[in-house]
C-alpha positions, 0 to 999 in steps of 0.5 A: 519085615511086618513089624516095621509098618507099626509106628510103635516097638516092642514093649509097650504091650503086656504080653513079653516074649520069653523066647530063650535064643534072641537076645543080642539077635539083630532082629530080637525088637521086631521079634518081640514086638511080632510075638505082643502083636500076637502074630508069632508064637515060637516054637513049644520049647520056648524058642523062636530059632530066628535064623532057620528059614521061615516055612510055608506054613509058618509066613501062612500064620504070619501073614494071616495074623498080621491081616487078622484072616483066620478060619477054622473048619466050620467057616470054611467052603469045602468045595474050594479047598485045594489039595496039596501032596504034601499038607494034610488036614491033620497039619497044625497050619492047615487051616492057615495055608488054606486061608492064605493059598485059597482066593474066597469071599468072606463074612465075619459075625464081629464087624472087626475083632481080632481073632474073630473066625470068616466064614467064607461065602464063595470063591475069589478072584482067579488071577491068571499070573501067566498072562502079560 
């Protein structure tokens, strides 16, 4: 669904996918150009499984890459981590669904570069969804 805000399609970048099961499948352009945008990655066996369900943590990295919002454990305030039952800090998308589940302001040393850390600076806005 992201890919299809970008006014181009796969190909034009360098960086192909060599996913080994989406040829022929009726998302393998979007896939392709998700992967040379640099906002999947796939699976370690060179898969992209495109029609298993996405995971939380997976539409987490998804989402935060297409945003360009990433942090890692230096820029991020302890006080507003929110503990999940089910996630521990061990996790390979951790910091992911942190940097998307967790409302905070932020600053960046780089003005605006891709794959450039936040370091968060305090909390967000609390959105009360229960309330009309």
């Amino acid at each position: 669904m992201l890919t299809r805000f970008l006014d181009r399609t796969a190909g034009v970048n360098s960086r192909n996918s060599q996913f080994s099961d989406i040829s022929g499948h009726w998302a393998e352009q979007y896939i392709k150009l998700a992967y040379e945008m640099n906002w999947v990655d796939g699976y370690e066996d060179k898969t992209f499984k495109p029609n298993l369900p996405i995971t939380r943590a997976e539409v987490s990295k998804l989402i935060n890459r297409a945003l360009n919002r990433q942090v890692n454990a230096s820029g991020i305030l302890q006080s507003l981590i929110v503990k999940y039952t089910d996630l521990d800090s061990s996790h390979w998308a951790y910091y992911e669904i942190m940097e998307a589940s967790i409302s905070h302001t932020y600053q960046r040393s780089v003005t605006f570069s891709y794959n450039s850390m936040e370091k968060w600076t305090g909390r967000g806005i609390d959105i009360d969804y229960g309330k009309n």
